[in-house]
VEXDREN-2710 file (C-alpha; in Angstrom, 1 decimal):
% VEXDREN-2710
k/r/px/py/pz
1/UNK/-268.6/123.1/125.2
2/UNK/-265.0/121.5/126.6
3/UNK/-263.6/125.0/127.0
4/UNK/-266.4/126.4/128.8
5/UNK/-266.2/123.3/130.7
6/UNK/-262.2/123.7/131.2
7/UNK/-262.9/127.4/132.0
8/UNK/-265.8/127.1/135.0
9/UNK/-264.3/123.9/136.2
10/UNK/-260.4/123.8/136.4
11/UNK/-259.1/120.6/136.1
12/UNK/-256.5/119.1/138.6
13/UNK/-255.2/115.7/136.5
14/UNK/-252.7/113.4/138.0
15/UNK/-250.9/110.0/137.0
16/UNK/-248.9/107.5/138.5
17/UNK/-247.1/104.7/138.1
18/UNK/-244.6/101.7/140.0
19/UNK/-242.3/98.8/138.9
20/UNK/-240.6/96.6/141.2
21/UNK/-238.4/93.5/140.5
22/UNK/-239.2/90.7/143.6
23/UNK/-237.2/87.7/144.2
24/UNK/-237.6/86.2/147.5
25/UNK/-235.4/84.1/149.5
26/UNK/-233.9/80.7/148.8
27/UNK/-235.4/79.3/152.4
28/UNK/-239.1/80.8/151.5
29/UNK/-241.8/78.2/151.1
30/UNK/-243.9/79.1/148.0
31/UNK/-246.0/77.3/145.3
32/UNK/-244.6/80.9/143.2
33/UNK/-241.6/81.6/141.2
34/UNK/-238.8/83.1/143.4
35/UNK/-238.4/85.8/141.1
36/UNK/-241.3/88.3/139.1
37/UNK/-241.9/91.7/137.9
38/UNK/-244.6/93.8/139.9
39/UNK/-246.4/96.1/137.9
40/UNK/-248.9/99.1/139.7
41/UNK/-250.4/102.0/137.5
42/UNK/-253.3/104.5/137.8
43/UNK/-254.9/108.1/136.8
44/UNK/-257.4/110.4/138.6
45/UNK/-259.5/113.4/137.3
46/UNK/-260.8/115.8/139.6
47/UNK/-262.7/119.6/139.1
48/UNK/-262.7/122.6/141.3
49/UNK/-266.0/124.1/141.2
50/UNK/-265.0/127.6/140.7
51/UNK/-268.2/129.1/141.1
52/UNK/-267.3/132.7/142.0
53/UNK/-264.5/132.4/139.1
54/UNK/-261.4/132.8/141.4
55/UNK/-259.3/130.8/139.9
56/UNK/-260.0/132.2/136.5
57/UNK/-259.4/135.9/137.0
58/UNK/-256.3/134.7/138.7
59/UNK/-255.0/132.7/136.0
60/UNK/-256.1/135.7/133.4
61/UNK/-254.6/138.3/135.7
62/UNK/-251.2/136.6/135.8
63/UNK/-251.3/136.1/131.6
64/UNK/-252.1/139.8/131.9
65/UNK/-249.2/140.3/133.5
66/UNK/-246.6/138.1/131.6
67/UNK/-248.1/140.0/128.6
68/UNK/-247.1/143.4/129.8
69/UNK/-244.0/142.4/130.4
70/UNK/-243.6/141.0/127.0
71/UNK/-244.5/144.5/125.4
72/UNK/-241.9/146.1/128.2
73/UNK/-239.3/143.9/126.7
74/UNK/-240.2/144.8/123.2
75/UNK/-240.8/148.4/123.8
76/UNK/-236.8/148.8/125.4
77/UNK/-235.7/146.9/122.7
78/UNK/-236.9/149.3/120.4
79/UNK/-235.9/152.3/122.2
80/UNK/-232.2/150.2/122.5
81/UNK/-231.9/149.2/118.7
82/UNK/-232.8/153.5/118.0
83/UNK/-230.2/154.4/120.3
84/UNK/-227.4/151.9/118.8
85/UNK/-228.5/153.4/115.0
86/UNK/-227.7/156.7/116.2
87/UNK/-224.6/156.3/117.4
88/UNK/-223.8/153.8/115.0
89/UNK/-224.4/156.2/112.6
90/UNK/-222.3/159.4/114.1
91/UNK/-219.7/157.2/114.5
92/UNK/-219.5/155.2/110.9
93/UNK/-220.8/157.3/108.8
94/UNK/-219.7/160.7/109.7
95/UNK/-215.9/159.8/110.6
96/UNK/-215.8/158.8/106.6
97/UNK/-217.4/155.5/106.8
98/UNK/-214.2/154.2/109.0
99/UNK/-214.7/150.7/110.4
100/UNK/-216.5/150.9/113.5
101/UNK/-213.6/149.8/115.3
102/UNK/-211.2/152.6/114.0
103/UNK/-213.8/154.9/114.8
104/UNK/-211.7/157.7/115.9
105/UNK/-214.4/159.3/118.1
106/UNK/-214.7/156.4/120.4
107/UNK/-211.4/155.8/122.9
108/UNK/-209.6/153.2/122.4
109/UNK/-209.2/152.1/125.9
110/UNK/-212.5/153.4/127.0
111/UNK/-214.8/151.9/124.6
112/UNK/-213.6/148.7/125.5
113/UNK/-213.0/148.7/129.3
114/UNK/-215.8/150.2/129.8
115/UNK/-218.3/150.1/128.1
116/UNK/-220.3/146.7/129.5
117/UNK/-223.5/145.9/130.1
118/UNK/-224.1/148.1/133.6
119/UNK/-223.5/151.1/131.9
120/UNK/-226.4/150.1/129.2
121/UNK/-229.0/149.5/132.5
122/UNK/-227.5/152.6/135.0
123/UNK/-227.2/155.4/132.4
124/UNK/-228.7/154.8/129.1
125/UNK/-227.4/155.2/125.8
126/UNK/-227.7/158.8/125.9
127/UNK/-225.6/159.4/128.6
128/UNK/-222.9/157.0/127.3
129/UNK/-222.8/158.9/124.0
130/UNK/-222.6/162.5/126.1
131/UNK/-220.0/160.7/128.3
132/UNK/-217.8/159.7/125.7
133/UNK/-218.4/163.0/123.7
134/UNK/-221.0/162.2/121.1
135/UNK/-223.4/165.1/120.2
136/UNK/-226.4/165.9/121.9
137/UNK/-229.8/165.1/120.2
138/UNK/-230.0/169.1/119.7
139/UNK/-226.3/169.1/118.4
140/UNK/-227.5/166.5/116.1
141/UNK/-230.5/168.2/114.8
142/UNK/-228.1/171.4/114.4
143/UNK/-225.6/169.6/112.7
144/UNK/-228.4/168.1/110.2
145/UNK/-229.3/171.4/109.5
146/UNK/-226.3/172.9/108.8
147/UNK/-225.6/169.6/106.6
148/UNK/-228.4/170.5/104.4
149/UNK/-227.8/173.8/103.7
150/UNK/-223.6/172.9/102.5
151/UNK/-225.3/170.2/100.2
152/UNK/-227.4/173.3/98.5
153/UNK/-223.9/174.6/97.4
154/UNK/-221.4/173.2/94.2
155/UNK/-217.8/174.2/94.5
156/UNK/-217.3/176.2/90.5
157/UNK/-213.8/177.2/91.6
158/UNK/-210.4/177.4/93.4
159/UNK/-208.1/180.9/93.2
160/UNK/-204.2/180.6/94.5
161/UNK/-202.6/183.1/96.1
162/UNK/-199.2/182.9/98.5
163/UNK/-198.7/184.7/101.8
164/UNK/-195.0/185.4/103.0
165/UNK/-194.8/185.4/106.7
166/UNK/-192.9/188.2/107.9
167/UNK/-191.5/187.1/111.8
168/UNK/-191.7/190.0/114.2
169/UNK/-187.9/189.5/114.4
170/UNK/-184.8/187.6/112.9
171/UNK/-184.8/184.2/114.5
172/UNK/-182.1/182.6/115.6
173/UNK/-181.1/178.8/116.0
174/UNK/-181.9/176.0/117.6
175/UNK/-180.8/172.4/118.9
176/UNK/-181.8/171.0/116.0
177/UNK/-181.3/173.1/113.3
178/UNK/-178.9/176.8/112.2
179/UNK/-181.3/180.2/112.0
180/UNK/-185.1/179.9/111.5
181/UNK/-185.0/183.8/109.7
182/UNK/-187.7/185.9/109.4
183/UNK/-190.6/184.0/107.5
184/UNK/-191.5/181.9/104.9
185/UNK/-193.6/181.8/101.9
186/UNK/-196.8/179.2/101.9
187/UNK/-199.8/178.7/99.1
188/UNK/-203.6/179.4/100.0
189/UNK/-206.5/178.8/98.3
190/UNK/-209.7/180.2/97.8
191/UNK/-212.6/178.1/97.0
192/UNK/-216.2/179.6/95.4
193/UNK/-219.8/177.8/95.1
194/UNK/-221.7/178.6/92.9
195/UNK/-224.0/180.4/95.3
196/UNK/-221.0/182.5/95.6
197/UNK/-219.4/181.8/99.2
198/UNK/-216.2/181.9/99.4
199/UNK/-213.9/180.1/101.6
200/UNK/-209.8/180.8/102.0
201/UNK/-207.4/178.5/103.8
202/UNK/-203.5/177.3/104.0
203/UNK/-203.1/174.3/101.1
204/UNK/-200.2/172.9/99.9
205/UNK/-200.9/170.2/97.3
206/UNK/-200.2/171.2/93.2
207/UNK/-202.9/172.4/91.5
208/UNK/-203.5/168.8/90.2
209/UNK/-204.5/167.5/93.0
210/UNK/-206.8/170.3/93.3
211/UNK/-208.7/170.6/89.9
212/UNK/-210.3/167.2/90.4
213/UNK/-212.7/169.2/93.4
214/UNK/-213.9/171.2/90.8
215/UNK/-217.8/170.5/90.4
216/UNK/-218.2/168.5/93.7
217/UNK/-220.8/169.2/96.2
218/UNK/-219.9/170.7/99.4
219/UNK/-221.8/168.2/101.0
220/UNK/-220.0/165.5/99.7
221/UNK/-216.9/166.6/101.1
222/UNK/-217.4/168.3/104.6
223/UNK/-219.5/167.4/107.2
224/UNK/-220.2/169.9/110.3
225/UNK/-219.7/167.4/112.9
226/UNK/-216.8/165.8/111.6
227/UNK/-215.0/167.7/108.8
228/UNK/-213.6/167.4/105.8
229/UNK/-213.6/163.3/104.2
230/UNK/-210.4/161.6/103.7
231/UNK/-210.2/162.2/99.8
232/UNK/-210.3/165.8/100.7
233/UNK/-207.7/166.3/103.6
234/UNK/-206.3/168.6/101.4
235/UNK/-208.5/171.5/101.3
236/UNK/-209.1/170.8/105.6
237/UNK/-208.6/174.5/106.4
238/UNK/-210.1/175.3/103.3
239/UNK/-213.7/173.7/103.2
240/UNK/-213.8/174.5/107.2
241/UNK/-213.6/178.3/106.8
242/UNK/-216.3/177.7/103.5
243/UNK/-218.4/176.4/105.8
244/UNK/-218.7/178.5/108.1
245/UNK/-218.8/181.5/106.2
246/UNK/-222.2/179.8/104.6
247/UNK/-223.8/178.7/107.6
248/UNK/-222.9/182.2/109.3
249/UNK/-220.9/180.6/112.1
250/UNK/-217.2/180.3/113.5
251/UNK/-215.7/177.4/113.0
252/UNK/-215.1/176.7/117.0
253/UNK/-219.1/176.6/116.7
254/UNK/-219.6/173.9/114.2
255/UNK/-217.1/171.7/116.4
256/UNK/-219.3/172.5/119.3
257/UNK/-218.1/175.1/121.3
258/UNK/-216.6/172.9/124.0
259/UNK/-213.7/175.0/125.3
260/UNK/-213.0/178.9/126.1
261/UNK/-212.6/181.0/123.4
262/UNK/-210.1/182.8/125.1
263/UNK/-206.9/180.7/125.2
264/UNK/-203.7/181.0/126.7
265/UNK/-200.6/181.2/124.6
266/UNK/-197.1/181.4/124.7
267/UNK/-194.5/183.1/122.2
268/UNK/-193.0/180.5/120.7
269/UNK/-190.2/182.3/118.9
270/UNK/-188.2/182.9/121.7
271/UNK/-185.2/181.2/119.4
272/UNK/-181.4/181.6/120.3
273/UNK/-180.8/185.1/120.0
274/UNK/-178.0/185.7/122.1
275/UNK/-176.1/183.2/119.4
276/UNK/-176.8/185.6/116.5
277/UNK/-175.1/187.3/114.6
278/UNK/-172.2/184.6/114.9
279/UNK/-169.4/187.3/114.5
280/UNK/-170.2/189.0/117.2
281/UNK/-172.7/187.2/119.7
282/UNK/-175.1/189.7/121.5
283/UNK/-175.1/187.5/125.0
284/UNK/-178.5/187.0/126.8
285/UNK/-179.3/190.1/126.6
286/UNK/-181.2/189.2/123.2
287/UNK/-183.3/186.7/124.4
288/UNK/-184.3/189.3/127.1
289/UNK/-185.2/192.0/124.4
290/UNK/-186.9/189.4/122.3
291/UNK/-189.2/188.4/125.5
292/UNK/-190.1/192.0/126.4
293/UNK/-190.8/192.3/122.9
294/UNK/-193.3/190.1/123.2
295/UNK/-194.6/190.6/126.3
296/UNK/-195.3/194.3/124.7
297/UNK/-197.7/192.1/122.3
298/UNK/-199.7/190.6/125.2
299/UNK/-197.9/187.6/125.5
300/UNK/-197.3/186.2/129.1
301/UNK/-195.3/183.1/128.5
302/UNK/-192.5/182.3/126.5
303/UNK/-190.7/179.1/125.6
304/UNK/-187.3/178.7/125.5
305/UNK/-184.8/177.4/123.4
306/UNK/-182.1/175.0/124.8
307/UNK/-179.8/172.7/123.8
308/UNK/-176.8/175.5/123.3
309/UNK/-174.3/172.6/123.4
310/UNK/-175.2/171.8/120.0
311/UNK/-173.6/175.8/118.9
312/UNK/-171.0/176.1/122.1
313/UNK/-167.6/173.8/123.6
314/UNK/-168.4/171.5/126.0
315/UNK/-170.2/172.6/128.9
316/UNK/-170.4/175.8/128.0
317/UNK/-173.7/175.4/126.0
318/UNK/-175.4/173.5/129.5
319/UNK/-174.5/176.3/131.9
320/UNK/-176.0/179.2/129.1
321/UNK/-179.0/177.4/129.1
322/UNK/-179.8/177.3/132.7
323/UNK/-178.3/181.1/132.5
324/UNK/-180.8/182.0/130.1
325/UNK/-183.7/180.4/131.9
326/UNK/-183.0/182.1/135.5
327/UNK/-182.6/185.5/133.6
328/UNK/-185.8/185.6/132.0
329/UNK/-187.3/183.9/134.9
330/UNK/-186.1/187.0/137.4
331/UNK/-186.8/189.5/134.3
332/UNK/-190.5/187.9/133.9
333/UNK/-191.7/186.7/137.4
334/UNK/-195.3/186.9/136.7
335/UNK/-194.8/184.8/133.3
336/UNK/-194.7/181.4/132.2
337/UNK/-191.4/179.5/131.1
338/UNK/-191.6/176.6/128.5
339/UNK/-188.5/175.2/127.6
340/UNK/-187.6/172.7/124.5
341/UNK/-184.3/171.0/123.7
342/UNK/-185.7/169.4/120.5
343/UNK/-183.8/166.4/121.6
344/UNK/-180.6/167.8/122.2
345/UNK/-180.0/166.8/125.5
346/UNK/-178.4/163.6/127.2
347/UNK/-180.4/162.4/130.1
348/UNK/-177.7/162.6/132.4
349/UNK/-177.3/166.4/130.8
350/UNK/-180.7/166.9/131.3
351/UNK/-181.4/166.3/135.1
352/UNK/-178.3/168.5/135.7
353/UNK/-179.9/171.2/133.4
354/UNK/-183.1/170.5/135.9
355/UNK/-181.1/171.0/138.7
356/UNK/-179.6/174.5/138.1
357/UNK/-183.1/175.8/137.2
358/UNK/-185.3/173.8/140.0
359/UNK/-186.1/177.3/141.3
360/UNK/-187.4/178.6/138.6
361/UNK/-191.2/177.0/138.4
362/UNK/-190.9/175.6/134.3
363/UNK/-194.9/175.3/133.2
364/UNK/-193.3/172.7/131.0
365/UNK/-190.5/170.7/129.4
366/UNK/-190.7/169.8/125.9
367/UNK/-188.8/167.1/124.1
368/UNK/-185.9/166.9/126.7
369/UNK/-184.2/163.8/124.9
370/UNK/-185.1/161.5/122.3
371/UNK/-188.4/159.6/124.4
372/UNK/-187.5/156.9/126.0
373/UNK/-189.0/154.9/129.2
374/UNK/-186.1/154.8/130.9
375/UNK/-185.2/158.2/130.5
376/UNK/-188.4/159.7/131.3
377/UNK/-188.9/157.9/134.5
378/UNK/-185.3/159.0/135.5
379/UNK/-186.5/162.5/134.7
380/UNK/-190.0/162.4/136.5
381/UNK/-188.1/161.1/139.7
382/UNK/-185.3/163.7/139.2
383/UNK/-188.0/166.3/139.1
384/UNK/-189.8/164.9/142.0
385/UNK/-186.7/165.0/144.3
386/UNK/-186.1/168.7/143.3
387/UNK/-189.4/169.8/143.5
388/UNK/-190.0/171.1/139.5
389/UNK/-193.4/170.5/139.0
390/UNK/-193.1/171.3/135.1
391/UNK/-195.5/169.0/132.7
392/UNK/-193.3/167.0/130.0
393/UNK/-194.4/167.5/126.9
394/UNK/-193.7/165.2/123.7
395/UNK/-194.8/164.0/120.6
396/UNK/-193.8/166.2/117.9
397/UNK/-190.6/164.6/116.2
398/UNK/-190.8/161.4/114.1
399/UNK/-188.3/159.3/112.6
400/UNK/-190.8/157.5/109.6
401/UNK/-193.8/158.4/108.3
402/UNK/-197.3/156.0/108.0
403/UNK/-197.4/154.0/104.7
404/UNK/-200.8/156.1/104.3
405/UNK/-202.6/158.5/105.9
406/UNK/-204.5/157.2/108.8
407/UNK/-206.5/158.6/111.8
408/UNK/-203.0/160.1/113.2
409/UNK/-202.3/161.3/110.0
410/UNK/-198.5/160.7/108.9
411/UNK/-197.6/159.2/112.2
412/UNK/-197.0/155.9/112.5
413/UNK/-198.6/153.5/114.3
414/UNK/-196.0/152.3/116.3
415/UNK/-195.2/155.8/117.5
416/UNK/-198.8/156.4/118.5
417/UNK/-198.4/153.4/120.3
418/UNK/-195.2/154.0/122.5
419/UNK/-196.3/157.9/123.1
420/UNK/-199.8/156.3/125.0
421/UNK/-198.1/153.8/126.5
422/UNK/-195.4/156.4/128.3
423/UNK/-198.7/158.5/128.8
424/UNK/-199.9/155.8/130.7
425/UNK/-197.9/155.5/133.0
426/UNK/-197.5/159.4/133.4
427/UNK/-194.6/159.9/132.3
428/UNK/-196.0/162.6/129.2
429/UNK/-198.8/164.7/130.3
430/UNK/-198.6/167.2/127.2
431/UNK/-199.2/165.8/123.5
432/UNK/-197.7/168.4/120.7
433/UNK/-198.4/166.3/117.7
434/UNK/-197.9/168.6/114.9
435/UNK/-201.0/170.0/113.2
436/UNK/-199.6/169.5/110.1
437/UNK/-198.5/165.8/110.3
438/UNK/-201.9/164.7/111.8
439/UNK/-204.2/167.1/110.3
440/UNK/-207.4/170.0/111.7
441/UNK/-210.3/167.1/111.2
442/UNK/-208.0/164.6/112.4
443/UNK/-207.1/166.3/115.5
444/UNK/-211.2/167.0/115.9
445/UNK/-211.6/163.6/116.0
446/UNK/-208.6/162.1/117.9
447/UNK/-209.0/164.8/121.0
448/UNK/-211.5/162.2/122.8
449/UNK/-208.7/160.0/122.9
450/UNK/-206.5/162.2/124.4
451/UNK/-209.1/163.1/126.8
452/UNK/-209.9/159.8/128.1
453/UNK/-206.2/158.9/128.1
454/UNK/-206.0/161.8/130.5
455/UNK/-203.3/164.0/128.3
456/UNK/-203.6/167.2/127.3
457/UNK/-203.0/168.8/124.0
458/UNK/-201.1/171.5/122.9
459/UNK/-200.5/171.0/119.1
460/UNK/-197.2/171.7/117.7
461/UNK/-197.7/174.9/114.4
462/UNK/-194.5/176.4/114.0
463/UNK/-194.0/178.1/111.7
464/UNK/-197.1/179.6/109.6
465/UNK/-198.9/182.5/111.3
466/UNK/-202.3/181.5/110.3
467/UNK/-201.7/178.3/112.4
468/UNK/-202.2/179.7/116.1
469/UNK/-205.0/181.1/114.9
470/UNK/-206.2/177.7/113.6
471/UNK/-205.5/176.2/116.7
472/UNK/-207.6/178.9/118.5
473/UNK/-210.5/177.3/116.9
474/UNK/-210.1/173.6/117.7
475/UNK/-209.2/174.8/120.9
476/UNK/-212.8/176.6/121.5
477/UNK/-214.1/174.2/119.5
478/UNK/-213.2/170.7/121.0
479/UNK/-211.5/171.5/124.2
480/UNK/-208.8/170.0/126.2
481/UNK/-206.3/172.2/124.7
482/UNK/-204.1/173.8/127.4
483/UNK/-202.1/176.4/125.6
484/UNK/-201.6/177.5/122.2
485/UNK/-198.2/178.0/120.2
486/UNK/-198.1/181.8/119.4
487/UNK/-195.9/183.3/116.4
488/UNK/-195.5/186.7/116.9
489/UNK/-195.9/188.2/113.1
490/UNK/-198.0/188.8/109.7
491/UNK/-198.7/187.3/106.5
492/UNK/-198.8/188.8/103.8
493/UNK/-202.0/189.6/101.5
494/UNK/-203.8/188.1/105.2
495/UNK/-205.6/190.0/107.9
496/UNK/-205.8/188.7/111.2
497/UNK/-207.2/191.5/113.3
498/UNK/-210.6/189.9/114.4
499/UNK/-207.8/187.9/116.4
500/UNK/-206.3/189.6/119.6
501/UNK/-204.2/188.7/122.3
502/UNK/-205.0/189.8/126.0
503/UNK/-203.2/189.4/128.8
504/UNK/-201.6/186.0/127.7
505/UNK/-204.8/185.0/126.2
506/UNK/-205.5/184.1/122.1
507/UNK/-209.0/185.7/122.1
508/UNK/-211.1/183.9/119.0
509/UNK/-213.7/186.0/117.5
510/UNK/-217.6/185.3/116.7
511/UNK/-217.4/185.7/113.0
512/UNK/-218.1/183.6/110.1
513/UNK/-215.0/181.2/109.1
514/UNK/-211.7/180.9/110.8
515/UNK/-211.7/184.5/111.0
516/UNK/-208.9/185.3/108.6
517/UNK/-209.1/187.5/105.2
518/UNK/-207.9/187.8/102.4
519/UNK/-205.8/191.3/101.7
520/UNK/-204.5/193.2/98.7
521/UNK/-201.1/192.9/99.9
522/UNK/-201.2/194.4/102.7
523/UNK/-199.8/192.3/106.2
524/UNK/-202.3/193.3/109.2
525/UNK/-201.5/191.8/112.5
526/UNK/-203.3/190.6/115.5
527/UNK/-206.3/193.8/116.4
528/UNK/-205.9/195.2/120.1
529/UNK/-202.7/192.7/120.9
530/UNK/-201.8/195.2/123.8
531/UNK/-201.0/194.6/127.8
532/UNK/-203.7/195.2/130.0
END
């Protein structure tokens, strides 16, 4: 009866109340004390008659309101937490349940300066994760997939064989080291399920190390959208082709397909022929020869060796470099010209070497000194006053090795550190981190970082054959790869002619796996590697 009294009649209610303390002046004339307390309080009560209920739709309206509002809240919340799972999960536990912090799919950098709360309200989850180059839902439901189908298979068995690379010529020396020859023997393996796929790919480690795979689940030891777990780095190249052979797909697809699958190289065995034999030097004409002999296999860029000073007296090394480089620049004018010193320059040497070849529109520089800040800044303004626009390139050597393999592989930390902070202030715009040292998942999952940090990538792969064709794929498969490392030659018992180059460009083909199979013997090079 109160409620329905409450709900036709609202109730205004109001209270009061005063307290004074009076004293009144000495002179006064009073029969009172001078000084009391003065005490007022009070209530009222008083209805509305809300006859044509007003006032009560009103007040039900706005609790109506405040209501919907509350399940609006709840409802984004949901639709938040969902979001935060999923990418909480592609980044935890498919980068081998690595602390979200290490997670090498999110950027350093980015992840923290940017990622606040007005990209949460403008964009969305969603778009954050496609910004920062997490798979779509569809990639997702793909990758699932194709997850589901490896767990279906049990690795019974691993076959070694070796391949000896045969170079397509005698190499000669470097600045760092006496001839490179003409090839060099490396293991690969062969691993079978016991649906019978079969995967092949380069692997070094004893068989030891090996054996212990015997029985797993695929499943357990690749994943599509992040590759092989740390336990089994070893069979990387491996488990990827294994994959994609079951599954039907390249492996550029199961990385995504972010990049070209036609890629430009460069030959990268342009060594220092015109040193060689050392009896009887052949002059520059043999690093002419050696160029046209690769530009005969499709190649339209060449990187140069320097550093002759290591070989020659004196100056006499300097001025045959910058002799070499103008020759095969006026031999070659519609080519490229990379040039690396593996170190074995000075700076001051250097920015004289930059000087006599200005003219001659380098595409890069690699590894013109032992890194330094100082030295590269003196470089980029040197450049800048003789107008070489070449990108500096860097990252390959090492001094020490990580105390244990990490998201950059053998590098160490401290040398990640110093190559992002010289890429940060621009003075390297070319990473050539050696595929070897950091590793094919690895460099899957670090190429966001690059990206964001605004470098590009050309991994270093001399020099096994089968690694430009590697690279080919993590090229079309993750992007931001601006040229790949070519070495012209064969392996043996390996065919590589679903591969061709085309007018400077590393074409990957649509087939199962890397690509690359497994020969009686027999070397068979790059198919349809002709000019055009």
């Amino acid at each position: 009866m109160l409620a329905s009294v409450r709900n036709l009649l609202p109730q205004s209610q109001n209270a009061y109340g005063q307290y004074s303390r009076v004293q009144l002046s000495q002179t006064a004339t009073t029969f009172f004390p001078r000084t009391y307390d003065d005490w007022d309080t009070g209530f009222d009560l008083s209805w509305e008659l809300d006859i044509w209920g007003r006032t009560r739709r009103s007040i039900e309206a706005n609790d109506a309101a405040l209501n919907a509002e509350i399940e609006n809240h709840d409802d984004m919340l949901v639709t938040l937490i969902g979001d935060v799972a999923a990418i909480y999960y592609t980044c935890r536990f498919r980068c081998q349940r690595c602390t979200f912090s290490d997670c090498p799919l999110l950027p350093d950098r980015a992840w923290k300066t940017r990622m606040r709360r007005r990209d949460l309200l403008s964009g969305g989850l969603g778009l954050i994760g496609a910004s920062y180059g997490f798979p779509s839902l569809d990639r997702c439901d793909a990758a699932t997939s194709w997850s589901k189908d490896l767990a279906d298979h049990r690795i019974v068995n691993f076959e070694t064989f070796h391949s000896r690379d045969r170079y397509a010529r005698t190499l000669g020396p470097n600045a760092k080291r006496g001839p490179h020859g003409s090839g060099y023997s490396r293991p690969f393996r062969i691993a079978t399920t016991d649906q019978g796929a079969r995967g092949i790919g380069m692997c070094w480690p004893n068989e030891d190390a090996i054996t212990p795979f015997v029985g797993a689940k695929l499943g357990d030891l690749f994943d599509p959208s992040v590759g092989v777990t740390e336990e089994a780095h070893a069979l990387d190249y491996v488990l990827h082709d294994l994959a994609g052979e079951i599954l039907g797909k390249p492996v550029y697809e199961l990385m995504g397909a972010h990049g070209p699958t036609e890629i430009e190289t460069y030959s990268g065995a342009i060594y220092m022929e015109d040193l060689m034999p050392k009896s009887r030097p052949q002059g520059v004409s043999a690093v002419l020869d050696a160029c046209q002999m690769d530009y005969d296999s499709g190649y339209r860029a060449f990187k140069l060796k320097i550093g002759r000073a290591r070989w020659m007296q004196g100056d006499e090394g300097d001025r045959r470099d910058i002799e070499v480089t103008r020759a095969v620049r006026e031999k070659f004018p519609d080519c490229k010209i990379l040039v690396d010193a593996n170190d074995g320059y000075s700076v001051d040497r250097f920015l004289k070497y930059v000087t006599g070849v200005a003219d001659c529109d380098l595409f890069w520089i690699e590894e013109p000194f032992i890194e330094n800040r100082d030295g590269l800044m003196r470089l980029k303004d040197h450049m800048h006053k003789v107008d070489c626009r070449a990108l500096v390139a860097d990252g390959e050597a090492r001094t020490g090795s990580a105390p244990k393999l990490w998201k950059w592989g053998e590098y160490e930390k401290r040398f990640v550190d110093r190559f992002f902070e010289l890429a940060e202030e621009k003075l390297i715009d070319v990473c050539v981190f050696d595929i070897g040292t950091l590793g094919f998942t690895r460099w899957r999952n670090v190429m966001p970082i690059l990206r964001e940090a605004g470098v590009a990538a050309a991994p270093h792969l001399w020099g096994c054959t089968p690694k430009p064709l590697y690279c080919a794929h993590l090229a079309a498969g993750v992007g931001n790869v601006l040229i790949v490392e070519g070495i012209p030659g064969v392996g043996s018992n390996l065919d590589y002619s679903n591969f061709a180059i085309r007018n400077g460009k590393l074409c990957v083909p649509n087939v199962p796996g890397f690509g690359i199979r497994r020969t009686n013997g027999a070397s068979i090079g790059l198919g349809e590697s002709v000019a055009k």
